[in-house]
VOVEXTI-805845 format. One record per residue (C-alpha): residue in three letters; z, y, x. Coordinates in steps of 0.5 Angstrom, whole numbers, plus 500, padded with zeros to 3 digits. Example, Ala and Ser with C-alpha at 12.3 -4.5 7.8 and 13.67 -1.06 7.14 Angstrom:
ALA516491525
SER514498527
END
This chain:
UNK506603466
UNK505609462
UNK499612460
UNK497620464
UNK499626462
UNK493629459
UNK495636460
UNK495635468
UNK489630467
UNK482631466
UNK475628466
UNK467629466
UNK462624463
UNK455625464
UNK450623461
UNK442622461
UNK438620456
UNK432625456
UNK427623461
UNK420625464
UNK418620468
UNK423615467
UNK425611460
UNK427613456
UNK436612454
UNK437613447
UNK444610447
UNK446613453
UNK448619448
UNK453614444
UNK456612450
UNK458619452
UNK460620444
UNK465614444
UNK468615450
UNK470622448
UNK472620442
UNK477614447
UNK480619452
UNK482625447
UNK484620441
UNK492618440
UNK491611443
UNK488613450
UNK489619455
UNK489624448
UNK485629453
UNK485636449
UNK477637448
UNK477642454
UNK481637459
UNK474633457
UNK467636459
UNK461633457
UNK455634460
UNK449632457
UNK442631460
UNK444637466
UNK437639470
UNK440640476
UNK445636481
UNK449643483
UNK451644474
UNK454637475
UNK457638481
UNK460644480
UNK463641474
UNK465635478
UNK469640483
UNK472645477
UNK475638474
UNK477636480
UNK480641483
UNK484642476
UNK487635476
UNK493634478
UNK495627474
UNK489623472
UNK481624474
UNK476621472
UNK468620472
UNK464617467
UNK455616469
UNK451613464
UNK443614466
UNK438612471
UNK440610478
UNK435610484
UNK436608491
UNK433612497
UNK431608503
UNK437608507
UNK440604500
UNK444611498
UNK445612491
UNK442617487
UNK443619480
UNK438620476
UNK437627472
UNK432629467
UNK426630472
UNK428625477
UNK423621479
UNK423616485
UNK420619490
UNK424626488
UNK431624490
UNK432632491
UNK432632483
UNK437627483
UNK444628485
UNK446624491
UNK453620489
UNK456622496
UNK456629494
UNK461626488
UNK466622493
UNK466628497
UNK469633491
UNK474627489
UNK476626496
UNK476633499
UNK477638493
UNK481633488
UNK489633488
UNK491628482
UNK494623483
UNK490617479
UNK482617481
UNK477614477
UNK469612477
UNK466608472
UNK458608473
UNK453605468
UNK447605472
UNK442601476
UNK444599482
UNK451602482
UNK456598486
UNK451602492
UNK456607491
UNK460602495
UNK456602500
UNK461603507
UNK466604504
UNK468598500
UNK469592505
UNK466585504
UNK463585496
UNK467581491
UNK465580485
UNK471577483
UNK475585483
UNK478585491
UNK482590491
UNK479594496
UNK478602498
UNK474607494
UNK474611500
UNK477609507
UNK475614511
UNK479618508
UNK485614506
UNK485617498
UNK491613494
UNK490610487
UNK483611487
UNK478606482
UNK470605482
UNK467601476
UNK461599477
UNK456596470
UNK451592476
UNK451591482
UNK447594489
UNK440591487
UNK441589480
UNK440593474
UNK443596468
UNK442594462
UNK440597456
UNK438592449
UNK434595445
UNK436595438
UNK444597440
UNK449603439
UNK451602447
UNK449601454
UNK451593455
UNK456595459
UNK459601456
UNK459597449
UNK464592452
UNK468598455
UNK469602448
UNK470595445
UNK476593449
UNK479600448
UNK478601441
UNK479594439
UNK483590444
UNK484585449
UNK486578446
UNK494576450
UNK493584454
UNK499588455
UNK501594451
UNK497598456
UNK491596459
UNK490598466
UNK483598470
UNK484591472
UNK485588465
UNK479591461
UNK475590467
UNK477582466
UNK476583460
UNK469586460
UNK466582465
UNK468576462
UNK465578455
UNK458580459
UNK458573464
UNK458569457
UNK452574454
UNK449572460
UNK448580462
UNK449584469
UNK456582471
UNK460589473
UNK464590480
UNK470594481
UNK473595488
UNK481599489
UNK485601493
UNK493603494
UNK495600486
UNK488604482
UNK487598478
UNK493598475
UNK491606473
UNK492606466
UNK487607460
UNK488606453
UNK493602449
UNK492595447
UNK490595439
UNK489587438
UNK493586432
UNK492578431
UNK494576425
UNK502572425
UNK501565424
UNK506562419
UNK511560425
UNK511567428
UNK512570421
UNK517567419
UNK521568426
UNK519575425
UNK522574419
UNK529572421
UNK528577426
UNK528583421
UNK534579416
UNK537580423
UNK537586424
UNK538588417
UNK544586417
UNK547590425
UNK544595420
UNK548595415
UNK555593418
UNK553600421
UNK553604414
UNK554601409
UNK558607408
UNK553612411
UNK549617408
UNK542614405
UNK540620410
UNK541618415
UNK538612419
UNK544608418
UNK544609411
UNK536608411
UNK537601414
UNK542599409
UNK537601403
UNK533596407
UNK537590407
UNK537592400
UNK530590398
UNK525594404
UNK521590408
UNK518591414
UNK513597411
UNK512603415
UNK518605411
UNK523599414
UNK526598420
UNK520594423
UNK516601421
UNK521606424
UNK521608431
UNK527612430
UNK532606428
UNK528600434
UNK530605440
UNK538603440
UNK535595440
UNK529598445
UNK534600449
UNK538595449
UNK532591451
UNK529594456
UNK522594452
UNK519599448
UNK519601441
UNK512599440
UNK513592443
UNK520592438
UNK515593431
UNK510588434
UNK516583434
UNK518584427
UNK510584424
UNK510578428
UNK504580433
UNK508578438
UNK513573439
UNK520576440
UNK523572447
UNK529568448
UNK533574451
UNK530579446
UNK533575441
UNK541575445
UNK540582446
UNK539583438
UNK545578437
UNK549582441
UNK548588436
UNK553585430
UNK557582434
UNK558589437
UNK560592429
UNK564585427
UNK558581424
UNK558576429
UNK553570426
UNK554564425
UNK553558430
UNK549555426
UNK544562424
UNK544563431
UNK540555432
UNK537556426
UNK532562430
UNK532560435
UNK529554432
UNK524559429
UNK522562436
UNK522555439
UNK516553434
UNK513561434
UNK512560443
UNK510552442
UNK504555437
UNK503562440
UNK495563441
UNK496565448
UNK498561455
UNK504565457
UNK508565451
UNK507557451
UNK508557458
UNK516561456
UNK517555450
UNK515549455
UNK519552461
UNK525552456
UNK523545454
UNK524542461
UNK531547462
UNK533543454
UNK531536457
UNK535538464
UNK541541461
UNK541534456
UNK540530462
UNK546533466
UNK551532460
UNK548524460
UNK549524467
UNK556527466
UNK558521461
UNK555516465
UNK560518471
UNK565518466
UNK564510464
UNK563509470
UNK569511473
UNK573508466
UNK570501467
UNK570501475
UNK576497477
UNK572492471
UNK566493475
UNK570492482
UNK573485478
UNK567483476
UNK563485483
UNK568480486
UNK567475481
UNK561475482
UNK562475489
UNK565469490
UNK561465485
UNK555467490
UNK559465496
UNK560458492
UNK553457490
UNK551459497
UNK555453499
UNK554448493
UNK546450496
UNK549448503
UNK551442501
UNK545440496
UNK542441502
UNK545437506
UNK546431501
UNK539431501
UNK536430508
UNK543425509
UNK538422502
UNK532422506
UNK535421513
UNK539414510
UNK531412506
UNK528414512
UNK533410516
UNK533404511
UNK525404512
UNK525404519
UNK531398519
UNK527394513
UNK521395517
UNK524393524
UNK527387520
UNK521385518
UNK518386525
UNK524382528
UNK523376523
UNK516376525
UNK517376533
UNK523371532
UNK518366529
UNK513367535
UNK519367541
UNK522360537
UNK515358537
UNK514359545
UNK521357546
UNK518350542
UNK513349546
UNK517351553
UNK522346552
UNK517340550
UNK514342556
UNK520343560
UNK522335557
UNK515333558
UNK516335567
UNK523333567
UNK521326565
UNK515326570
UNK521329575
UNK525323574
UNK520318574
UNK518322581
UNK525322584
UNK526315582
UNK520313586
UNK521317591
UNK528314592
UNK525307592
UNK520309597
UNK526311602
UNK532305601
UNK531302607
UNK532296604
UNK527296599
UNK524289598
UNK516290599
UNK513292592
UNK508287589
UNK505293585
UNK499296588
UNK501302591
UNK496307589
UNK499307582
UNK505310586
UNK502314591
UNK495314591
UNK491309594
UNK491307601
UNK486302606
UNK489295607
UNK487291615
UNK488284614
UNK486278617
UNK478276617
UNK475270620
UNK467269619
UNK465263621
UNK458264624
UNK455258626
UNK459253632
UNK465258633
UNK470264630
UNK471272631
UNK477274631
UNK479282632
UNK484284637
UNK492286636
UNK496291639
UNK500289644
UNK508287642
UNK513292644
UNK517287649
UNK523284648
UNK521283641
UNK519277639
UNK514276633
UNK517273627
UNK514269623
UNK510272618
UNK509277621
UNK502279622
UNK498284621
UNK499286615
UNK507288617
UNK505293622
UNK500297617
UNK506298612
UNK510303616
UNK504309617
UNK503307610
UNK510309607
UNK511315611
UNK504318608
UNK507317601
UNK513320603
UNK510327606
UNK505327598
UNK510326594
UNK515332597
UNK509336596
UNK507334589
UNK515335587
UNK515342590
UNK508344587
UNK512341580
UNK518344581
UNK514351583
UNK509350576
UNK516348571
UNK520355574
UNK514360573
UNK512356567
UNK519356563
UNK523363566
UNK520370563
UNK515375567
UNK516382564
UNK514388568
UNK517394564
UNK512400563
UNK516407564
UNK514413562
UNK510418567
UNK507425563
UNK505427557
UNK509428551
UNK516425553
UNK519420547
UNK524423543
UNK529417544
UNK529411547
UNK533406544
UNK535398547
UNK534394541
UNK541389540
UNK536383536
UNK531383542
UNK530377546
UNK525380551
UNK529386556
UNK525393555
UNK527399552
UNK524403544
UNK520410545
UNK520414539
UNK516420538
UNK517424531
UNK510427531
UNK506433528
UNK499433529
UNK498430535
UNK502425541
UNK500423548
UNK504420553
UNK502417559
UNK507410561
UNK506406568
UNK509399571
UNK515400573
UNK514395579
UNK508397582
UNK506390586
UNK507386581
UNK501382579
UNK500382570
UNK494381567
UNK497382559
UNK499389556
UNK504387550
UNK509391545
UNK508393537
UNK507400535
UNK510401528
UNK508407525
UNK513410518
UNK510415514
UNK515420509
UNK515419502
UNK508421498
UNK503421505
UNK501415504
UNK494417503
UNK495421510
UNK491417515
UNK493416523
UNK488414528
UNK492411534
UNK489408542
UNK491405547
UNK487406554
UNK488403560
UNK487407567
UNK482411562
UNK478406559
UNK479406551
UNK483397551
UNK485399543
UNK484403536
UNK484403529
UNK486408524
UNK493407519
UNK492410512
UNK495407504
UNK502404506
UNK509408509
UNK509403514
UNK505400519
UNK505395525
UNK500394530
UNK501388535
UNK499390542
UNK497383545
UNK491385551
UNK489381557
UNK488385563
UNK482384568
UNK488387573
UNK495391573
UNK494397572
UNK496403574
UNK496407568
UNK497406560
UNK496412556
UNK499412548
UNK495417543
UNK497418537
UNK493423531
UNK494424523
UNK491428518
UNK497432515
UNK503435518
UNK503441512
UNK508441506
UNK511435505
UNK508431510
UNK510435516
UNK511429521
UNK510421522
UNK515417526
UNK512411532
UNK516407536
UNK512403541
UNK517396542
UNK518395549
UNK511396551
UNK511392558
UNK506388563
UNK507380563
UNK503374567
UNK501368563
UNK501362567
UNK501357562
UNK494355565
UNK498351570
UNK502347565
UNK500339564
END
């Protein structure tokens, strides 16, 4: 960015300070001062005094605008319009800028701002256009031709209509705002802040502050006092129109200092390798009478623009930007610093590795503590390339011990491997070990319980069999007493008994002989008639021929009394079991035939969560039964004492027994009902409080559940 050439450039600033009706403007007449003073200093567009035309209080609008069009028509780099003053707007919102005499109302006194963009679209050939307006209401120059409004600085047309190139329009308030001029100042708000900027500086600016730039900066300043806040609109790169020089010259912290300062030892020493034996008059003998004592004065290299231009060049920056460098305004980049190093390499004075870290160590600090962002920026965006290039070389060392150590690390992957494989096997066979623990507990449980219940049951079937077989003794001598009366009573040689044959038989009626005697006479009862051919013996009467029925009805009774004994031995001494078999619900997980068992009938076995029902029915359905019998056992894991089991046993749907289990691992239930009827159906239930964690299960066997008759009502 260069700055206009001030022969081909010119500019008219018009100011109105003198009213008669409207305020007076005493600062205005300032601000046309010191912006004349800027445009034709060596700072800015450095304008000869006739290339600046001021008008100051024109009294007709036709003196400004034929100075607009002479101006205008001349231009051939750079123009530009500067207005301080009133502004007013006519009814259609048009700007008007006021003049001496103007007044609202009387706009014809005043200059119509359409006839100015006419001159500088249709009369003017420069290459750069410039408005800057410090009046009220003056963004209404905008009006049409600059889009939507943004008062963030869009980059929009000055003058669509017409397609202008590299046209700019500042503008100190905006369309329905005024302009402010505090009482006490040399300068209009607006305009002060401008002449600021371009006399003072802009903080972190470029070297040359453009349209943009200064508009930023001035806007910024006005928002923090709280004062109108300018817009400005351009069109095809009119904002990068360059003004002035940035003349901000902070004051070099200690970290820029000294890198400024190792920056001119540095460039001494180029200069010296260069001519040490050259004329002191020439620039290289000037830059050896500097190593020798000079500092970065007018007269040293810093302050020299002759001696920097190689190193500007080399660069490809310019030589103000080399001087601010070497005062430390600036903090010199990375690359400026290699293109300085370059410059006594080329001459044989190569600088040392160490030097060389030793600068860039000073710059490194200079970036990290320089006030403006951008040059922080180039510090940090460096750390991070440090940080990177110092990870990728650990990484590199890393991969080369990973190399070195990776058939060690194979061997030990392998190692580890195998010694997984065999942990994984000693957990199997831990494993294995303990449910063989807990199934040999469990198992020597069930045995010692089973034990208990066998020596339990062996005591109640010896104790029937006692009783059976004392009964069985007791009918077997009944039997013989029986047998051998039944015999005497069939020899047909047995002598008469004298005994009384109801002790034997029963009692039986007796005929004999009577004789009543009644007075003269006696009666006697008639005998059956005697079978011919067979004579009376002696003895023989009445009382032998009513012995032969009599026999015979004692032999027909006691083969009846024998069938009934015999019947009630065989019912009473053999076993009457019915086997109950399983029918629906949950099947039994086993079903085991006991070796010990005295009655025939199998085990059921379930291995139970929460909850079992299985349904049983009599495995002959036309058996008479009135007893349901057959033990529960019920055996809990270790630790689940406290679990308690609720169990029932309902017989054709009605509840026949229940209880609740709980404080023991083992638990017997005897089941010994009597039964008005056989039935049809018996149902099993079986629940718990647990199956969680440890407790996930319970064992119940049902020994021989089945149906029996008992007949010992019938025993003598």
């Amino acid at each position: 960015m260069t700055l206009p050439d001030p022969v081909a450039s010119r500019a008219v600033l018009i100011g109105v300070d003198e009213y008669t009706v409207l305020d007076q403007l005493p600062a205005v007449a300032n601000n046309i001062a010191g912006l004349a003073r800027l445009l034709t200093g060596p700072g800015s567009w450095g304008l000869p005094a006739e290339h600046c035309v001021v008008l100051s209080n024109p009294r007709t609008p036709g003196e400004v605008l034929d100075a607009v069009h002479t101006a205008a028509a001349q231009a051939k780099d750079a123009f530009l319009v500067y207005f301080a003053g009133h502004g007013l707007r006519a009814r259609d919102m048009d700007l008007h800028l006021a003049l001496p005499d103007s007044r609202p109302g009387r706009l014809y006194h005043a200059v119509d701002y359409d006839d100015i963009r006419e001159q500088l679209v249709h009369e003017c050939g420069a290459l750069s256009r410039v408005v800057i307006l410090d009046c009220c209401y003056a963004a209404a120059s905008m009006r049409g031709y600059m889009g939507r409004p943004d008062h963030l600085a869009d980059l929009a047309d000055l003058a669509d209509r017409s397609s202008v190139e590299g046209t700019y329009v500042m503008a100190a308030s905006g369309e329905t705002k005024r302009a402010l001029s505090p009482a006490g100042e040399d300068h209009t708000a607006f305009t002060g802040e401008l002449l600021k900027a371009a006399t003072e500086g802009v903080p972190d600016g470029p070297e040359i502050l453009d349209m943009r730039t200064l508009f930023l900066h001035v806007r910024r300043e006005l928002v923090a006092k709280s004062r109108p806040v300018p817009q400005q609109r351009a069109r095809n790169g009119g904002h990068s129109i360059a003004l002035t020089r940035n003349h901000w010259s902070p004051t070099p912290g200690p970290e820029a200092a000294a890198y400024a300062s190792a920056l001119r030892e540095l460039f001494r020493s180029a200069a010296t390798e260069r001519g040490a034996a050259a004329d002191p008059g020439t620039p290289a003998g000037r830059a050896a009478a500097a190593d020798r004592g000079a500092d970065a004065g007018p007269g040293t290299p810093a302050g020299r623009g002759a001696d920097l231009e190689p190193l500007a060049a080399r660069a490809s920056v310019t030589v103000s930007t080399v001087q601010r460098y070497f005062r430390g305004e600036r903090v010199a980049p990375r690359e400026f610093l290699a293109r300085l190093a370059e410059m006594p390499a080329a001459h044989g004075a190569v600088p040392s590795a160490a030097e060389l870290d030793r600068i860039h160590g000073l710059r490194r600090a200079a970036q990290k503590a320089a006030p403006d962002d951008s040059t922080r920026l180039l510090y940090w965006q460096e750390e991070v390339e440090r940080l990177q290039a110092g990870l990728a070389m650990a990484l590199d060392r890393l991969h080369g011990q990973e190399r070195s150590a990776g058939r060690e690390l194979a061997l030990v992957e392998k190692r580890l491997a195998g010694l997984g494989r065999e942990l994984a096997d000693a957990h199997v066979r831990m494993r294995r070990a303990e449910s063989e623990r807990d199934e040999a507990i469990a198992l020597a449980d069930a045995g010692q319980h089973q034990l208990d219940h066998a020596r339990d049951y062996t005591r109640r079937i010896e104790d029937e069999l006692t009783r059976q077989t004392d009964l069985v003794q007791r009918l077997e001598t009944e039997v013989k007493v029986l047998q051998g009366q039944v015999g005497r009573l069939l020899a047909p040689d047995a002598p008469p008994r004298t005994e009384n044959p109801e002790s034997l038989v029963g009692a039986a009626p007796r005929v004999t002989d009577a004789h009543a005697t009644a007075g003269t006479g006696t009666r006697t009862r008639e005998r059956p008639p005697q079978a011919p051919g067979r004579p009376s013996a002696p003895g023989e009467g009445t009382t032998a021929s009513a012995a032969r029925p009599v026999r015979g009805g004692c032999l027909f009774g006691v083969l009846i009394t024998l069938g009934l004994l015999y019947t009630v031995a065989s019912c009473e001494v053999s076993t009457w079991d019915v086997p109950l078999t399983f029918d629906s619900g949950r099947k039994p997980a086993s079903v085991e035939k006991p070796h010990y068992s005295a009655v025939s009938g199998p085990r059921h076995v379930w291995d139970v969560t929460e909850r079992v029902e299985s349904t049983f029915r009599p495995a002959d359905g036309d058996s008479a039964a009135d007893t349901l019998r057959g033990d529960l056992t019920v055996s809990l894991r270790a630790g689940c004492e406290d679990r308690t089991v609720d169990w029932e046993i309902a017989v054709d749907g009605a509840r026949t027994g229940h209880g609740s289990l709980t404080g023991k691992r083992e638990h017997l239930v005897p089941v010994d009902y009597g039964l008005p009827r056989t039935p049809e159906t018996v149902t099993l239930t079986a629940r718990w409080d647990g199956g969680t964690g440890s407790c996930g299960d319970f064992g119940l066997v049902w020994n021989i559940p089945r149906l029996t008759k008992d007949f010992t009502f019938l025993g003598f």
